[in-house]
N, C-alpha and C positions, 0 to 999 in steps of 0.2 A: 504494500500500500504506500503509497506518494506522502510522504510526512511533509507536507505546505506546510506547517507549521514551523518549521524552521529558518523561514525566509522572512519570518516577521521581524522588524514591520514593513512593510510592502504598499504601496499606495499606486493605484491603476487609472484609476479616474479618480478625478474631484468627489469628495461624500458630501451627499448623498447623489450616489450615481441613480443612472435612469431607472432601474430594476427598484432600488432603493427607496426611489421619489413615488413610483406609481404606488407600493405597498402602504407609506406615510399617509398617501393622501384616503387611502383605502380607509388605515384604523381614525386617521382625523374625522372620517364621514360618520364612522359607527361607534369609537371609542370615546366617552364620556372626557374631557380636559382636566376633570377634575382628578381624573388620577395618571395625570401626565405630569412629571415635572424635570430632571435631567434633561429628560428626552427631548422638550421644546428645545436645547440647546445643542445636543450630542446625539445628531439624528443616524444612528446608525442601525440596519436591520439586519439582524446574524442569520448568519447559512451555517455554517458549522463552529464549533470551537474545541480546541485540544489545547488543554493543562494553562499556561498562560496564553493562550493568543484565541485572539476571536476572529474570522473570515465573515466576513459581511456577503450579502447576497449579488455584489459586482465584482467579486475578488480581490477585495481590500483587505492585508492582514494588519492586527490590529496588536499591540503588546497591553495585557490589560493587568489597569494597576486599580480598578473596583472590585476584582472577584464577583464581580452582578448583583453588588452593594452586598459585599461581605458573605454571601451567600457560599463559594466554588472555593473552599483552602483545600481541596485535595485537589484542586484543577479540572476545567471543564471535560467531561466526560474522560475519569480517570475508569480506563479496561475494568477495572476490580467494582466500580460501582455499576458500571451500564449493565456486566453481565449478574448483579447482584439482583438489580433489576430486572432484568428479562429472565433470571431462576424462578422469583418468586412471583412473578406475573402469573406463570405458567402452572404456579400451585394454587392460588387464590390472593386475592385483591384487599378484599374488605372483611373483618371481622367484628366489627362494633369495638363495644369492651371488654369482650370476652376473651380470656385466656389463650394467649397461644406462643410458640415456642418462642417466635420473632420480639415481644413483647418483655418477655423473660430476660432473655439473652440481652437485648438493649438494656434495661432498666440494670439485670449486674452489675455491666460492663460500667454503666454511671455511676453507680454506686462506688464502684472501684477506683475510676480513675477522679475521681472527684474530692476537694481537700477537705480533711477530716473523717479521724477515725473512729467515729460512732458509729451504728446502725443509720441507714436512710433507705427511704422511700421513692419512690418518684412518681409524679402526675404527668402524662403526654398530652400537649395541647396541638392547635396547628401552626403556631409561630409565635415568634418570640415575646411580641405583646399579650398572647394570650396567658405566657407561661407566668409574667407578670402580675397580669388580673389575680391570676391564681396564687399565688404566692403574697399577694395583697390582702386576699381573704382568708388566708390559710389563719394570716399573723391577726388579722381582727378578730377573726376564731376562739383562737388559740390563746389569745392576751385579754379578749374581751375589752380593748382598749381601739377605740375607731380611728385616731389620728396617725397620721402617716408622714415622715419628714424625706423630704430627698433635697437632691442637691443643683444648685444651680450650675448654668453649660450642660446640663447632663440631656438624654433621650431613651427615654424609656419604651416611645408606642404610640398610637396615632389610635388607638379603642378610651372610652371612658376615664375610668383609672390612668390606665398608663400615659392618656395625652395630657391627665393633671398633674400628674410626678416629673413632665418635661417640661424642663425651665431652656429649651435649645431653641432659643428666641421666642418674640411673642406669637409667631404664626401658626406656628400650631395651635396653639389654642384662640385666635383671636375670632369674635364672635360666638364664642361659646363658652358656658356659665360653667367653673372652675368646681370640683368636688369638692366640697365641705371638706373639713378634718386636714387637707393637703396641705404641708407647710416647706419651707424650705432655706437652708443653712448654704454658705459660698462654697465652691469645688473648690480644692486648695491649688488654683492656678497660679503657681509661683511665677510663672514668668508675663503676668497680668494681674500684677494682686490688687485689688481694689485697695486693700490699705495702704499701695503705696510700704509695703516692707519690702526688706531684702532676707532671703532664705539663707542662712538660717538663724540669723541673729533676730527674725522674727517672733522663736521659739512655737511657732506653727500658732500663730493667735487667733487665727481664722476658726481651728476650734471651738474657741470661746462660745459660735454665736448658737453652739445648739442649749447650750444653757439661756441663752436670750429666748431664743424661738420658745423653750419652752414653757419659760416664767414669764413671759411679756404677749404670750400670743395662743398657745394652747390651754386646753381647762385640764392639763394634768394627763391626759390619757392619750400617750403615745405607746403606741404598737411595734412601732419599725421605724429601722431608716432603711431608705432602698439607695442601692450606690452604682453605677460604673467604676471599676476600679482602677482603670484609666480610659478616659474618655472618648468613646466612638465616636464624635464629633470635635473636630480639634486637637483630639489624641496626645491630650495633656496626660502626663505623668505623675502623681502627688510625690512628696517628699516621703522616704522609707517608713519615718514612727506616726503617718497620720493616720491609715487605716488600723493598723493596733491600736492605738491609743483611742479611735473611736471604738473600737471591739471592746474596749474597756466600760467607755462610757456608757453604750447600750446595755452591758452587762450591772452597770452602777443603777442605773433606769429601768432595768425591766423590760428591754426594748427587745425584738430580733431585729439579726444584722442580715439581710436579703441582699445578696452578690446578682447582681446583672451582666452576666456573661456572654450576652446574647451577641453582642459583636466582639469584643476581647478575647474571648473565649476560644475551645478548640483550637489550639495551636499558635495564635496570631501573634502574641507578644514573645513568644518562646518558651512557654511553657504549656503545660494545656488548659490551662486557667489563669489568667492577668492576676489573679488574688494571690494565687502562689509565689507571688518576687517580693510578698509583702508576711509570709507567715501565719496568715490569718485562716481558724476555720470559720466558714459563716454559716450560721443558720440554715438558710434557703439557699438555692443557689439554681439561676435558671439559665437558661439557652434556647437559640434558636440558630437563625444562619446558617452557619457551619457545619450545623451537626449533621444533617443529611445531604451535603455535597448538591445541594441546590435542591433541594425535593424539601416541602412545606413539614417543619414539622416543629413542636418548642416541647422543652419539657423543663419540670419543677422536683429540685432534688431537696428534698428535708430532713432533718433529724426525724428518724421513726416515730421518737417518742414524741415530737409535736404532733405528726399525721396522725401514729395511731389511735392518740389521745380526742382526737375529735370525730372516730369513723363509727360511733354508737350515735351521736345526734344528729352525726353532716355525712355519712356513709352513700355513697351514689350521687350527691351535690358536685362533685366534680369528674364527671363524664363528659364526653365531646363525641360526636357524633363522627368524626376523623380522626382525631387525636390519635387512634392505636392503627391507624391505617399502615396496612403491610407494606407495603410500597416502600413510604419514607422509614420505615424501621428497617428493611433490610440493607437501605443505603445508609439508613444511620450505624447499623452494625458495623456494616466494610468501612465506611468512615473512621469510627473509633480503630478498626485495627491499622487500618494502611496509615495512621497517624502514628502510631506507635511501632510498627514496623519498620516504615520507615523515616523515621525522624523527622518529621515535619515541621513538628516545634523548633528543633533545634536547626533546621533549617532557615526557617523565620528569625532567627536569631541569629544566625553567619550572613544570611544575606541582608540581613536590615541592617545589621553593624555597618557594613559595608557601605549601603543607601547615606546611613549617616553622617558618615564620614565623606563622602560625597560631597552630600546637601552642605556641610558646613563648609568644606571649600570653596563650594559659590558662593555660598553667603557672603565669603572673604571678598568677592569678585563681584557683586551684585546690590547695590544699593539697594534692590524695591525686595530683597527677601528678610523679613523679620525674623522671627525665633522657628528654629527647628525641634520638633519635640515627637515623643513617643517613644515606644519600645516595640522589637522584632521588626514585623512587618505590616505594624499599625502606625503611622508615622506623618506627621502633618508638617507641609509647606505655608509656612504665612507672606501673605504679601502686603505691604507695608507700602507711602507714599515716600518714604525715607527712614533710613533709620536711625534719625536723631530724632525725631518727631513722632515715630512707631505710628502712624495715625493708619488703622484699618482701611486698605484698598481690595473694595470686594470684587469688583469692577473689573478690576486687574488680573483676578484668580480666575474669574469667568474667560477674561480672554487668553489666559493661556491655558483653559481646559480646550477654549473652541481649537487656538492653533496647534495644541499638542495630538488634538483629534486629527484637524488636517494631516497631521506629519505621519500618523499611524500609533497612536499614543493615547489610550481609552484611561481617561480618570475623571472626577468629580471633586467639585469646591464641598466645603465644611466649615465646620466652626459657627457659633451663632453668631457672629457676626460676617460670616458667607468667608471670612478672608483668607480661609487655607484650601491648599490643594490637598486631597488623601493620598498616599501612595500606597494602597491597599490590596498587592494583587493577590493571587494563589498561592499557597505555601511552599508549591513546589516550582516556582521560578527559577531560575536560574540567574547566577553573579553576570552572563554576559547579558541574559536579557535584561535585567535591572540596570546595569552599565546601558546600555541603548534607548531604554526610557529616559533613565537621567539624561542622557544628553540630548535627549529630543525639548525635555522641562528649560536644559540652556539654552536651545536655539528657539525658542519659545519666548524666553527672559529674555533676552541680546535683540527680539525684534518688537518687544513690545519697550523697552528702555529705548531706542533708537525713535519709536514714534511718540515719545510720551514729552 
């Protein structure tokens, strides 16, 4: 078989080529806008894709640095999931909630690889917001206490709950009435600190404010904090003692500590959980993306003792009509192994060192690039108007996602203030195809500086 894929990036025609354009205008006729948004900018329509690269439907090869928004860390139709998939197809599809081996075998294997050594449980939902919802209910359950604290810059979900616990600009929630109980305390964005500190002689004060939040604005009855443990949007890093030192606090309060893994997770910072570089077990702990290698699926892992403890009054309250679908459980299987087989994590970690050590030497060479941040192969570009004035140019991120698109160079802006680029691709990338993205993000910078 012809491995195209190694000739990326490849650019044939202008995108969106004619094959391209007729399809566009096809979903523009029947596809609702409102759940378009990249895409108005990065109009690209896939015909095939393998591991890092996506071929469009004019024969454009693309190096892709979104994973299909965090979804593909094992890489676009990795052998070991397609045929994982067409096994189980050929046995049956759909089993409700009922027991079956596929079901079994996944929830272990989470239990396993997942931090902390207690007993746990797991709930499958169909995505990452959902595993959310659920893990938001688990803790009002279980605490009897209805309020909920999360963090700002964070993104939780775009459903009920979860679009109240995201503070990742006002748009997501703008025109619609905020859930009761939701409060929220600053991300410890060191390299944007609203107080105006410097790390670490600030002695992390930005803690302070969940003692604010909850003597100055709660009636006493906090449940949870829900966190990203480094930030899917913006893909800030905290300083090493702020997530312990909150594991403490929650623990001082009565709180659970709910881990949002749903984009850090599975591989992407170099571990298989973001929370692992910090020591911490947490309560809850949920996923989505990742975990079935682009097949729809979220699940919610817990200390037993919180689940089992609620399964006489709230027993069948958390079913889903998909949730245990075989499909995504048997790609979720081969996912968890080919992650651990073959080093994925630790991949995301050799090739991201690399990306950043990169990035920083443009920075040396490039006035409009601000702070570089993240870990592995979660890793954010900011673009700045200067960087003696740092002032957010969002503007600037959009056009070098459009010309990095032009060049053959598939990525998306971030940050709530729009002003970073993600460098977000498949775990299984390779050092020369990351070397080839970077330089397409310079010839990107070099031609948007030249007309600014």
């Amino acid at each position: 078989m012809e491995e195209w894929w190694l000739e990326a990036p490849k650019i044939v025609t202008t995108p969106p080529g004619p094959r391209a354009r007729r399809i566009i205008e096809r979903n523009e006729k029947f596809v609702s806008g409102l759940a378009v948004g990249i895409g108005k900018l990065l109009k690209i329509v896939y015909d095939e894709a393998r591991g890092a690269v996506i071929k469009d439907v004019d024969g454009n090869l693309y190096i892709d640095f979104t994973s299909s928004i965090t979804a593909c860390n094992t890489g676009h139709c990795h052998p070991r999931v397609v045929e994982a998939i067409k096994r189980q197809a050929e046995r049956f599809i759909h089993a409700y909630e009922y027991p079956t081996d596929l079901k079994a075998e996944v929830s272990e294997k989470l239990c396993k690889i997942t931090p902390g050594k207690f007993e746990k449980t797991v709930i499958f939902s169909n995505c990452g917001t959902e595993s959310i919802e659920n893990a938001v209910r688990i803790a009002e359950l279980y605490k009897k206490k209805h309020e909920i604290i999360s963090l700002w810059e964070s993104f939780h979900g775009k459903t009920r709950a979860s679009s109240s616990l995201t503070t990742y600009g006002v748009k997501v929630r703008e025109g619609l009435t905020k859930l009761p109980g939701i409060y929220h305390i600053p991300y410890p964005d060191c390299n944007h600190c609203f107080l105006h500190r410097e790390y670490p002689d600030c002695g992390v004060q930005c803690l302070e404010f969940l003692d604010y939040v909850i003597n100055f604005e709660s009636t006493g009855g906090g449940g949870a904090i829900v966190l990203e443990p480094i930030l899917g949007g913006g893909c800030v890093v905290p300083p090493p003692e702020y997530w312990p030192r909150l594991k403490e606090l929650c623990e001082q309060k009565d709180m659970l500590f709910i881990d949002d893994e749903v984009q850090a997770g599975m591989g992407r910072t170099g571990k298989m959980f973001a929370i692992e570089h910090y020591g911490v077990e947490p309560d809850i702990l949920t996923t989505g993306k990742g975990l079935a290698s682009g097949l729809p699926i979220g699940s919610t892992i817990a200390k037993k003792e919180i689940t089992e403890s609620l399964v006489k009054d709230y027993g069948g309250l958390f079913t889903s009509t998909f949730g245990s679908n075989a499909i995504p459980l048997a790609a979720a299987s081969v996912t968890i192994d080919i992650m651990l087989e073959e080093k994925l994590p630790e991949n995301a970690a050799r090739v991201g060192e690399f990306a950043m050590k990169r990035l920083n030497e443009m920075k040396e060479e490039h006035e409009k690039i601000g702070h570089i941040q993240g870990k592995g192969l979660l890793i954010g570009l900011e673009f700045v108007e200067d960087q003696r004035s740092h002032k957010p140019a969002k503007q600037m991120a959009l056009e070098a996602c459009r010309k990095c698109f032009e060049k053959g160079l598939l990525m998306f802006n971030t940050g709530w203030q729009g002003n970073f680029v993600k460098i977000n691709p498949p775990l299984v990338i390779t050092k020369e195809q990351m070397e080839k993205g970077l330089n397409i993000i310079e010839e990107a910078i070099v031609e948007i500086e030249r007309s600014s």
